[in-house]
C-alpha positions, 0 to 999 in steps of 0.5 A, spaced: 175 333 650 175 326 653 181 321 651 179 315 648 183 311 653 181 314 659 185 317 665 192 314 669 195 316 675 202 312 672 205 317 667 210 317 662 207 325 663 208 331 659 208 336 664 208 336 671 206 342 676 210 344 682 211 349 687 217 352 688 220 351 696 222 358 695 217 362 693 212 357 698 216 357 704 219 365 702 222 365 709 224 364 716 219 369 719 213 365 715 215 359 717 217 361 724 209 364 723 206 357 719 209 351 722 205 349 728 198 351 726 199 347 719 201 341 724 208 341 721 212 336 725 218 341 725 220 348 723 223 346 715 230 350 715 229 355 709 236 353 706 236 346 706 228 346 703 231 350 697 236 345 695 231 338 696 227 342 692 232 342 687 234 335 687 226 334 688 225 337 680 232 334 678 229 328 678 222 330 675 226 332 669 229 326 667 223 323 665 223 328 660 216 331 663 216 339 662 217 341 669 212 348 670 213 352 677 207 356 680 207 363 679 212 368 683 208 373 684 207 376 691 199 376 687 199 370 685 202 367 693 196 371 696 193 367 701 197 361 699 201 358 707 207 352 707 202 347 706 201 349 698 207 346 696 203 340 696 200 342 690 197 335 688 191 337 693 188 342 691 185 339 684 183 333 680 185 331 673 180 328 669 179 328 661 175 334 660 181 338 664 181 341 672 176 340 678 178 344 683 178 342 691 174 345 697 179 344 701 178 340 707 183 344 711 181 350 712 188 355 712 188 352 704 182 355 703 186 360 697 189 354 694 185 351 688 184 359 687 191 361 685 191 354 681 185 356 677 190 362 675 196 357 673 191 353 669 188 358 665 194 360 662 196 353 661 190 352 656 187 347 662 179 347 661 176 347 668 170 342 669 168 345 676 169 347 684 167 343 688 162 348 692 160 347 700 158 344 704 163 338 699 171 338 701 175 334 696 182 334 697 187 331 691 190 327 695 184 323 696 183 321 688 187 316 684 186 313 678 187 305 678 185 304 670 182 309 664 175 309 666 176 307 673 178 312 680 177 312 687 176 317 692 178 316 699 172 318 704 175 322 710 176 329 714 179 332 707 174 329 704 166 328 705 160 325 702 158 332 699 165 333 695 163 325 693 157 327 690 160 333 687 165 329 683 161 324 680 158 328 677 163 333 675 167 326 671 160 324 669 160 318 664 167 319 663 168 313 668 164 306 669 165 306 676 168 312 682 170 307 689 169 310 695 174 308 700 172 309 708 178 311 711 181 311 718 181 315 724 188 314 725 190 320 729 183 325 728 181 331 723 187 335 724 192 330 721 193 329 714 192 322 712 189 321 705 186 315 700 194 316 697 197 315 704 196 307 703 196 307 696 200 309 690 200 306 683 205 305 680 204 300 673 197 298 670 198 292 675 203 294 681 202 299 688 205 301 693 201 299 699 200 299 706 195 294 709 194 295 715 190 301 714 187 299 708 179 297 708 179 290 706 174 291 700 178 295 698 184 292 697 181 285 696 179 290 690 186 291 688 187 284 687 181 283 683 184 288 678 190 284 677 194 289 682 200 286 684 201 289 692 208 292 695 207 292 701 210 297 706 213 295 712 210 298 718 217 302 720 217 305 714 210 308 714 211 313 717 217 316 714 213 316 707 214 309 705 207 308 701 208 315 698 210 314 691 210 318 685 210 314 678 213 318 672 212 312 667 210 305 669 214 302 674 219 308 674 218 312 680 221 316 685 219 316 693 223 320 700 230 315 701 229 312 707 225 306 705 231 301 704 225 296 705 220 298 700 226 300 695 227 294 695 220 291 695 220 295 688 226 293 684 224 286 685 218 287 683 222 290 676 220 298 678 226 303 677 227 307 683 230 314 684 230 317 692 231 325 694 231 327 701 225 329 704 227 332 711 224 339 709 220 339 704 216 332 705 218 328 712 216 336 716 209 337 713 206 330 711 207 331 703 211 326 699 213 326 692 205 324 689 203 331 694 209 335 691 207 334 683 201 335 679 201 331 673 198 335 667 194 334 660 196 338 654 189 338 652 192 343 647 194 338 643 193 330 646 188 327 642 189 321 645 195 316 648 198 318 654 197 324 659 
């Protein structure tokens, strides 16, 4: 089924996917086994994850979005490490249903597998898997209008899982844009086209330019996009990382007085949570800890 009004990354949204930190991070001795080879900045305390966790959801809910956990089974977790709270990466939403990722980072390799599980039994329809030699990670996809994404061509995703995915979304889109990202800090860090991007309303985002490939953003300006501007001590406490459950209604990690601000001059509504454990430790903010999905059971049209 293809929407007549196309796709968006800015809600109001019907049902959003997460993962529960207790069941991800499971305990002390597997994030003790798990956080230095994953490139977590620290080890995440289990007790304090479970509760961020909490408030994390709780303002998920008041958008009035159905808020749907990851299985709990031991067999359903099989495989899975601390990076698979960030449940965003591992697939894209586009109007046929799910493309499922070849991730980038080898140690996710379980992931799209475990959520082709979760949306089968949600009535997702899978439009396809990415296949080797492609890497495609979700963090690399954004929506900027109906019939228009873009995908970010870095470490987590290469040329081949590009090709793959224009292919696999079709004529649903006028145009896929390819945005070359930077080195920054090498392969083994996680950077993704929504770690200086974040839509926010059909005409704001969330950005941050220093890092952002010119064409790209002159791009943005040319769509009538309207750029809040992260300042650069606020990038890397997850400043650019912004979630929006309805236009210009948003959630992002406290800490970013700046940006905060920058928004709500801009007319945006903002709610924060403490990310310390569950965004700040491994690289993931609000847009890594959610996947917005379509009830293609019963959306015929309208919003997602």
């Amino acid at each position: 089924m293809i929407w007549s009004d196309g796709m968006s990354d800015i809600g109001p949204w019907r049902r959003i996917l997460v993962r529960d930190a207790r069941h991800i991070f499971a305990n002390d001795e597997k994030i003790a086994h798990e956080w230095a080879p994953l490139n977590f900045t620290s080890a995440p305390d289990y007790a304090t994850a479970a509760g961020q966790y909490d408030r994390f959801v709780s303002l998920l809910g008041t958008s009035g979005a159905e808020i749907i956990s990851g299985p709990s089974e031991t067999s359903s977790l099989t495989g899975l490490t601390l990076d698979a709270i960030y449940v965003r990466d591992a697939s894209v939403m586009c109007p046929h249903g799910a493309i499922l990722c070849r991730m980038g980072k080898p140690q996710r390799a379980a992931e799209p597998g475990s959520l082709a599980e979760i949306y089968r039994g949600l009535g997702v329809p899978l439009v396809g898997t990415i296949q080797a030699p492609g890497k495609l990670e979700g963090g690399d996809v954004a929506w900027l209008g109906p019939r228009l994404a873009a995908v970010g061509r870095g470490y987590r995703t290469n040329d081949a899982g590009i090709d793959q995915l224009r292919t696999l979304l079709g004529d649903t889109v006028d145009e896929l844009i390819v945005v070359p990202l930077p080195h920054y800090r090498g392969a083994d860090d996680v950077f993704h086209l929504m770690s200086i991007v974040s839509p926010i309303d059909h005409d704001l985002a969330v950005v941050y330019s220093p890092l952002m490939p010119v064409p790209f953003r002159e791009r943005l300006l040319d769509l009538g996009y309207a750029l809040v501007e992260v300042p650069d001590e606020e990038f890397e406490s997850m400043g650019t990382n912004v979630f929006a459950l309805a236009p210009r209604r948003c959630v992002m990690v406290e800490g970013n007085p700046q940006t905060r601000a920058a928004l709500e001059r801009a007319g945006a509504e903002v709610l924060v949570y403490d990310g310390s454990e569950i965004s700040l430790k491994g690289g993931g903010g609000p847009t890594c800890l959610t996947r917005p999905i379509v009830d293609w059971n019963t959306v015929e049209g309208g919003h997602a």
